[in-house]
N, C-alpha and C positions, 0 to 999 in steps of 0.2 A: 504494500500500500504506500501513496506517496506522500510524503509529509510537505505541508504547505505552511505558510505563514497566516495569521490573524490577527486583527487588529479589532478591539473595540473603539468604539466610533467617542465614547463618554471620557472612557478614562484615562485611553492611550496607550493600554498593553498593546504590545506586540508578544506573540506566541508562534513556533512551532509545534503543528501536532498533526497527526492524522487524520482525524477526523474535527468536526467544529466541536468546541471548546463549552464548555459548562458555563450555563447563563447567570449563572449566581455567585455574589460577592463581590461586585463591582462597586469602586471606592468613592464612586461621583454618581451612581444612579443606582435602582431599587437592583433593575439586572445589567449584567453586559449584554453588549447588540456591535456580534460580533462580525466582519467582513472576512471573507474569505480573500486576499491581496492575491494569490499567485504560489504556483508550486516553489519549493525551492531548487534555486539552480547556482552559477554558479556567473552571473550577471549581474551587475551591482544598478539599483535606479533606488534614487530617491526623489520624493516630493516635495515641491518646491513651498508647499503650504502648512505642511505640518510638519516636516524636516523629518521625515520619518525614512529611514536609508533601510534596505533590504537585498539579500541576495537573490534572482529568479531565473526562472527557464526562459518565459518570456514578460513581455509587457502588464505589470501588476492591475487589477480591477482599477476604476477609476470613482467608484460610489464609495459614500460612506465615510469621507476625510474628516478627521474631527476638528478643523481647524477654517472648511468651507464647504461648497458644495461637493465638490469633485477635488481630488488628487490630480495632483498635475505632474506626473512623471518624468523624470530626466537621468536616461541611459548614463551610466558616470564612464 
């Protein structure tokens, strides 16, 4: 199975895991609401709005930035 990154959209974890991540415990809202970013790979892009840096296979989702509407990605 492939392990991919996440990010809740409240608080700003970033995670890897396999599958999506456990909605409870989140430090800034009742649950986390979590985005599934992209598999990992070995491709570095960060967003220019939340500064949020990741390694991936390819071009990470674009919904869900906690910081605007959309992530704005940039191949590093």
């Amino acid at each position: 199975m492939a392990i991919s990154w996440y990010l809740c959209k409240h608080c700003e974890t970033l995670i890897k895991k396999d599958s999506t991540p456990n909605t409870s415990g989140c430090s800034k809202s009742a649950f986390h609401s979590w985005t599934k970013l992209a598999e990992i790979g070995e491709t570095n892009y960060s967003c220019k709005h939340c500064g949020v840096t990741i390694q991936a296979k390819s071009t990470p989702t674009t919904s869900n930035c906690p910081s605007s509407a959309f992530h704005s990605w940039t191949k590093l």
